[in-house]
N, C-alpha and C positions, 0 to 999 in steps of 0.2 A: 677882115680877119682870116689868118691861113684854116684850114679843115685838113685835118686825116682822118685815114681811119681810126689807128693806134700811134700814139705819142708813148716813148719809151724815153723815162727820164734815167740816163746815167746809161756810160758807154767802157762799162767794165764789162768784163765778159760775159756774167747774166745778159745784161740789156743787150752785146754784140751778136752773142747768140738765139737772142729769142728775137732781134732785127733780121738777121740774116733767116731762118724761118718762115718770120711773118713775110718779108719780104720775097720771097721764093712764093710763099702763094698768093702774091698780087695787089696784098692790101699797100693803100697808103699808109706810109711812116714815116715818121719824124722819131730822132734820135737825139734827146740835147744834154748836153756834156757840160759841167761846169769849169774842168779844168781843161786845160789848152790841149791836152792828148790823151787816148783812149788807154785802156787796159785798168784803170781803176787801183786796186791795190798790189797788183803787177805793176814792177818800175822797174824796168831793167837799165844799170846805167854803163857802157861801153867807153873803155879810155884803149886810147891805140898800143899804149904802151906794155894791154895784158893779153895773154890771150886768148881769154874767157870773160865774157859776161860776169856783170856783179851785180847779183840777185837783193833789192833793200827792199823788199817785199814781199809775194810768193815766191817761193823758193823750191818746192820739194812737190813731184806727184807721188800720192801716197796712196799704200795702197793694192790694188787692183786697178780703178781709175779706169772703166773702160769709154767712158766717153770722150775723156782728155785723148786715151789710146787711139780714137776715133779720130779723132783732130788730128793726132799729128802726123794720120797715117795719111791721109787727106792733104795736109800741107809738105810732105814729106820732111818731116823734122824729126832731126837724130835726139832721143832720150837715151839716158843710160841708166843704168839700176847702182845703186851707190853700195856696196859688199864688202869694204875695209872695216878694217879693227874699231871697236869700241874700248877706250881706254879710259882712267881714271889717274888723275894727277894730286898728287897728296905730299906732305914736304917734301919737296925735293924728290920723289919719288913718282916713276909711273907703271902705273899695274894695268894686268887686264881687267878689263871691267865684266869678269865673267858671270852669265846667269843674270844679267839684268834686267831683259826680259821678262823669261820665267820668273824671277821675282814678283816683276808689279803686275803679272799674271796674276800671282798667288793669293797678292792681296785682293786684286778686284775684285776676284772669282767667288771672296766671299759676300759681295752686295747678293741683296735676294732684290730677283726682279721680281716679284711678289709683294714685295714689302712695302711699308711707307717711305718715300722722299723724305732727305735729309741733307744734309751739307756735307760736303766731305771732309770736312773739318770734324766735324759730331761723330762721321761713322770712323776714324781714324782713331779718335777719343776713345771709342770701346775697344778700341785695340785686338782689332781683329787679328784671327790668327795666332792671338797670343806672344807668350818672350821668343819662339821660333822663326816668327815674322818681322822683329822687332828691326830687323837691316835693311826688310824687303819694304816693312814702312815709309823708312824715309825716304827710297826710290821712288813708293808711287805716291809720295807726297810732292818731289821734284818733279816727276812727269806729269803729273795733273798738273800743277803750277805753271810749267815750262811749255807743256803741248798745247795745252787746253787755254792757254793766256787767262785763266780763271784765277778769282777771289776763291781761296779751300773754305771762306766764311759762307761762300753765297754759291759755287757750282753746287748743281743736287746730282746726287751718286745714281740713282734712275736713267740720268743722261747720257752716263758714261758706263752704265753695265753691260756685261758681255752676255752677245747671246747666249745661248745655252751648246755649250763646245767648242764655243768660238773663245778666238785670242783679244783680248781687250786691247794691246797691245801691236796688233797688225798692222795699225795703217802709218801707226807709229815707224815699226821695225823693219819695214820693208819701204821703202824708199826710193823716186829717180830724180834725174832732173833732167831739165829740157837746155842740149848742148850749146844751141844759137842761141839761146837767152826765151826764157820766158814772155816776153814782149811778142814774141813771134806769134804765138796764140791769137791775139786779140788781133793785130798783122791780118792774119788769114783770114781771121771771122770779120772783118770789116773790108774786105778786100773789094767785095762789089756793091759797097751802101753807096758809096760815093756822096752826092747831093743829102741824100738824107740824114745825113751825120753832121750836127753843129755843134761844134766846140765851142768854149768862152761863154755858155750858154745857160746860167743857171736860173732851175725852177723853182719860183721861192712861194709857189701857191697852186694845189690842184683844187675850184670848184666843180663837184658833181652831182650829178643825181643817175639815177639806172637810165642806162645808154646815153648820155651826156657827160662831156666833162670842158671844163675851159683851162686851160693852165696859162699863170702869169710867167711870163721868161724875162730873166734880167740879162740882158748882154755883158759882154767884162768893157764894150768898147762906148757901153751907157745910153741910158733911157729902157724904157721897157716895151714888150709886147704881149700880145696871147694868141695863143691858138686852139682853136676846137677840136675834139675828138668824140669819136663811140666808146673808144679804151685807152685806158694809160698802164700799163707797164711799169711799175715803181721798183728800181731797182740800187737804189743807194742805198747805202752800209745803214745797218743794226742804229750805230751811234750818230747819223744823220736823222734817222725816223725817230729817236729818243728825245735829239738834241731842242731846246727850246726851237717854234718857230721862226724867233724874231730876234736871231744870231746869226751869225757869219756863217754861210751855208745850209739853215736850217729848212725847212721843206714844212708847211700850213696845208692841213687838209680839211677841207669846208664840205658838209660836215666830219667832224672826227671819228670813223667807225668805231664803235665800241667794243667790238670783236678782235679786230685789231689791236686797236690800243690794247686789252689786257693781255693779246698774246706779246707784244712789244716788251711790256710791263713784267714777263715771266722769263724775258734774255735778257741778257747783260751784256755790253761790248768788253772783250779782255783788251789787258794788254800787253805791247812786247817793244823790248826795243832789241833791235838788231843792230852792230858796229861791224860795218868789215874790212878787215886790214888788210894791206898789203906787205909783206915783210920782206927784205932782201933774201932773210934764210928766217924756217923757222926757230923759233928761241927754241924748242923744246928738243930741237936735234942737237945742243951740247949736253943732255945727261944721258950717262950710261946707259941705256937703254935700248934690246934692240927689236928689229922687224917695227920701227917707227914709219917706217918709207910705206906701211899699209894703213895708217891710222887714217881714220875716218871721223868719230868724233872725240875728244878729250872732254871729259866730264871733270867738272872745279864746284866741290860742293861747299856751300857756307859763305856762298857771296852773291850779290843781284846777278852776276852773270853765271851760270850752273853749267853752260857746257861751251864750248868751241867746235868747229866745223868744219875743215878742211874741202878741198877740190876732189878729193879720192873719190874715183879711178881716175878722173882726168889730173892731169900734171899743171898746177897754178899754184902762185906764190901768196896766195890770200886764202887768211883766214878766215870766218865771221864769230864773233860771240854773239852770242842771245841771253837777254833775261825775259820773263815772260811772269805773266800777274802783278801782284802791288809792286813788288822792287819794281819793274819796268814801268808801270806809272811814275813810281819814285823819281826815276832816271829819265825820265820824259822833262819834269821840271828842270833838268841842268839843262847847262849848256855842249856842246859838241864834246870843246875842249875836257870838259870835268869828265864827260861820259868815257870820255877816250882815258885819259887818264888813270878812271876809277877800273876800268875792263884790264888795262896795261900793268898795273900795281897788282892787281887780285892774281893775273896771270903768272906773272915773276914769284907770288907768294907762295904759289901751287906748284912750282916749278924748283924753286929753292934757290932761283936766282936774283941779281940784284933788279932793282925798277930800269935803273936807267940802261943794263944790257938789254935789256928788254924793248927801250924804246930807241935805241938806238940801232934798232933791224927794222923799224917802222917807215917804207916810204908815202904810203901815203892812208885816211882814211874815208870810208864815204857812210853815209847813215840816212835817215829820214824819220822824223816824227810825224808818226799815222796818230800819234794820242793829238797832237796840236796842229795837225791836219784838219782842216773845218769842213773839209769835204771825205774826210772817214771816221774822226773823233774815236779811234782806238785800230784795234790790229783784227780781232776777227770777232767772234761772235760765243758764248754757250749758254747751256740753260741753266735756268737758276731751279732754284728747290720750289717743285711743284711744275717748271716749266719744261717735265721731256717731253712734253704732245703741242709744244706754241708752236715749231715750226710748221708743223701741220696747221694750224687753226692760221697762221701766216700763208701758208698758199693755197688757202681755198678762198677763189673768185668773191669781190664785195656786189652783187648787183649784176653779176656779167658786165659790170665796168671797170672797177679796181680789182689791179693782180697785181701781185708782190713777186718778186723775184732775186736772187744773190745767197751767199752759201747760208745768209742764216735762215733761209726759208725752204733749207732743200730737208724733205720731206724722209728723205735715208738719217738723217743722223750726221751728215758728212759735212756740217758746219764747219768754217777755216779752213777751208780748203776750194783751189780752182775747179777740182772736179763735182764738188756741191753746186757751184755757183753755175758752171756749164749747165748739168743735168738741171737745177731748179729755171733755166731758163728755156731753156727745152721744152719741158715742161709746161711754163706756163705760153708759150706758142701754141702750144696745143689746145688748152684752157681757152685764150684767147680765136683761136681760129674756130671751135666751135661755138663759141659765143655768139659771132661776127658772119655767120654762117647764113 
């Protein structure tokens, strides 16, 4: 039977980052990947024909991000900060979408972090802010829905208050993306694992006990094995550690921390689906309208897709719509075609043109179901009511054997996002290296 030090299950950027650490100070590691390539819920897909990357995954540094900033100063990878127009598309008509920030500022600012957890649905209910708020509501009833890929029945408003001065709305509002494709991240951070990195390789069982652990690995090429460790590194999605054991992807831990589980038991995996077109021209440059050539996002309210997405500042012929909470569950169950379809129909309706000119500028589209993904079972991760302190009780060591790491265990708050999942793996290298000490 092989031995390491540390076995790191999942070769998303958590696990590539807290490898590449552990493995800078000496220890033995093993890295096993259930899918055929690294970067986790990073999928960058590349057709020659564009010429930009198309992001069916992470997509956005949000934020400040200085550890992502770290990376890519390191791999020297061009980001850009995304500063085009926010617009709002309504019959036939397109407006500015101004002040909608400051809006759903407005609202949040009234959660007392003092207070009792509650859902954001309930705190909505009392209608904060009163008939003055009443436009600024339904924004940040959208952007919680849309950002947050949350149930408004089941996120708790605790998880998403703003500090005290702070913009609840920042990491939102400010925004970049990574020009050679987000793919390039995990690229760099796996660049000198080499041997230690096994793809097709999934853990469908960790036995432990303090400073012991054995994990069963199932190969994709069939029969099984195990290997020993002092620590394991568990770094698979929210909705993998939820998912029954003894499903397609699932992960069995012998015995079940109890600590764990109820911090599990206090997140919820959201979800989202993402469409991204590619259009000859876009539909929306035949209406009157102008300074279009800056627009950044187009906001579509009153349909499972709420906004659209442009390339601005960079020059590319691709869209993407997003829906994000139940609708994008919803739109999880269809198929490609319907998804495309039902995004293509909502858009022309918002636009005030017909369906079929609409699809008729459509060359081609690309998408990915992370809800019917068995190795992510949804898009990112938030707290439920009662659960703004699980990430924390998540990244604290079981035994000085079991560590948790991935954005829903990053200990900032900065769940659903690449720069939670770097920093939380970071992090637990650290954990890990004085453990093992």
């Amino acid at each position: 039977m092989d031995r390491v030090d540390v076995a790191i299950v999942g070769a998303g950027v958590a696990g590539l980052a807290a490898a590449r650490e552990l493995h800078r100070q000496g220890l033995r590691i093993a890295v096993f990947e259930a899918r055929d390539r690294i970067g986790g819920r990073i999928l960058t897909v590349r057709d020659e024909r564009l010429p930009l990357p198309v992001e069916l995954g992470a997509e956005f540094i949000h934020g400040e991000a200085p550890e992502t900033t770290r990376v890519l100063a390191e791999a020297r990878l061009l980001a850009c900060d995304i500063a085009g127009d926010h617009r709002q598309a309504q019959r036939g008509k397109i407006r500015p979408a101004g002040g909608l920030w400051r809006g759903i500022d407005r609202v949040l600012q009234h959660i007392d972090r003092n207070g009792p957890d509650e859902s954001f649905a309930a705190f909505l209910a009392r209608r904060p802010g009163g008939r003055s708020l009443a436009r600024d509501r339904t924004a940040a009833r959208e952007f919680v829905q849309g950002f947050h890929a949350a149930d408004l029945e089941e996120i708790g408003i605790l998880s998403i208050a703003p500090e005290r001065g702070g913009s609840p709305s920042a990491a939102a509002a400010r925004t970049g993306r990574v020009v050679e494709g987000y793919d390039q991240i995990p690229r760099w951070l796996a660049r000198d694992l080499g041997g230690v990195l096994r793809l097709r390789t999934a853990v469908t069982e960790i036995a432990w006990e303090p400073g012991w652990a054995e994990l069963a690995l199932r190969p994709q090429s069939g029969g099984t094995s195990r290997v020993e460790a002092r620590a394991v590194v568990v770094t698979v999605p929210l909705g993998v550690l939820q998912a029954p054991p003894d499903e397609p992807g699932g992960l069995r831990l012998r015995p079940d921390p109890p600590r764990i589980r109820e911090a599990l038991n206090r997140l919820a995996m959201g979800s989202a689906s993402l469409l991204a077109v590619w259009f000859r021209d876009f539909p929306w440059n035949d209406l009157d309208s102008d300074d279009l050539d800056r627009l950044s996002f187009l906001h579509t309210r009153g349909g499972p897709f709420t906004v659209w997405w442009t390339s601005y500042p960079l020059r590319s012929q691709v869209a993407v719509a997003w829906s994000g909470g139940p609708p994008a569950a919803e739109l999880s169950r269809k198929s490609t075609e319907e998804i495309t379809a039902t995004a293509l129909a909502a858009l022309a309706e918002h636009l005030g043109i017909s369906r079929r000119r609409v699809e008729s500028r459509v060359l081609a589209t690309w998408r990915h179901d992370w809800d019917g993904d068995p190795f992510a079972r949804g898009a990112y991760s938030y707290a439920r009511v009662g659960g703004a302190e699980a990430a924390k009780a998540l990244a604290r060591p079981v035994a000085g054997t079991l560590f948790f790491a991935g954005e829903a265990a990053d200990v900032k708050g900065r769940n659903g996002t690449v720069e939670g999942a770097l920093a939380s793996g970071l992090r637990v290298a650290r954990q890990v290296g004085r453990s093992t000490a």
